[in-house]
C-alpha positions in Angstrom: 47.9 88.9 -33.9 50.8 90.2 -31.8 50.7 93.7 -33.7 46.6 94.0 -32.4 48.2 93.4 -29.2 50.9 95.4 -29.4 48.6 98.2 -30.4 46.1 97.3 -27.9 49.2 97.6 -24.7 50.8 100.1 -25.8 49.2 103.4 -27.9 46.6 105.5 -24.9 42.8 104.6 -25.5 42.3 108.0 -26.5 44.4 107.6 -29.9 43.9 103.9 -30.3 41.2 104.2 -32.9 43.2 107.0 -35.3 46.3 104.8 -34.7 44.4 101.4 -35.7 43.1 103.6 -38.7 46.2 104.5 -40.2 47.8 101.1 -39.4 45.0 99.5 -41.7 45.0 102.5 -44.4 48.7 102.4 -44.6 48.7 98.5 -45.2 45.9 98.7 -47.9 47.7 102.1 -49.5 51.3 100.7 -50.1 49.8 96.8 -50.9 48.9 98.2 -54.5 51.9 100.8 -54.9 54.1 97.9 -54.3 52.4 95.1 -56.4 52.9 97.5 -59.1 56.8 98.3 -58.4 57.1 94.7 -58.3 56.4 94.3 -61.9 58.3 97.0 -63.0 61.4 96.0 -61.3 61.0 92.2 -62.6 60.1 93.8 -66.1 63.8 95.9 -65.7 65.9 93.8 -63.8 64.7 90.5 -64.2 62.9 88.3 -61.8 65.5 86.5 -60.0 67.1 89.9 -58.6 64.0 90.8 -57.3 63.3 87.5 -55.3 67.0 87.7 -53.7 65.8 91.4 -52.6 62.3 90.9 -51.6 64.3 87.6 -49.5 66.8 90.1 -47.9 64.3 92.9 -46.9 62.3 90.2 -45.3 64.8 88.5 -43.2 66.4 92.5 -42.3 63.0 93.4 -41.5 62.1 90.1 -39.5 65.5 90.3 -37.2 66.3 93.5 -37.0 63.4 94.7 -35.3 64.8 91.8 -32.5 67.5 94.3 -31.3 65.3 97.4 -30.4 64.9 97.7 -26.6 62.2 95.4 -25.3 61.0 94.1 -28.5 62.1 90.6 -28.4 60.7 90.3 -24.4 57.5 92.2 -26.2 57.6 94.6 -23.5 58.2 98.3 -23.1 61.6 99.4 -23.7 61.7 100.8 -20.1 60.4 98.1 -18.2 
């Protein structure tokens, strides 16, 4: 929901529909290409490496995002 808003706020009316787009196609594109990668890896590595992974690119990608300008305050990082 905050993403929509985020989208919404921040990308010009003018682009907003080519940027929604490519948000949507880019989450439906990779959802497959990674379901697949997924089972490979578990088939090669063994399913308890990929959980600890899958866990650590989560929390990264959950708190690191929290230290870009204006992110946390969801506001532009000028303002």
């Amino acid at each position: 929901m905050l993403w929509g808003t985020a989208l919404h706020e921040q990308v010009p009316e003018e682009a907003l529909s080519r940027v929604a787009s490519l948000d949507a196609l880019g989450g439906y594109l990779f959802l497959p290409v990674s379901s697949a990668f997924t089972g490979l890896a578990v088939a090669g590595t063994g399913l308890t490496s990929v959980v600890i992974v899958c866990c650590c690119v989560l929390v990264l990608s959950t708190f690191l995002p929290l230290f870009v300008g204006g992110v946390a305050q969801f506001a532009p990082p000028d303002t």
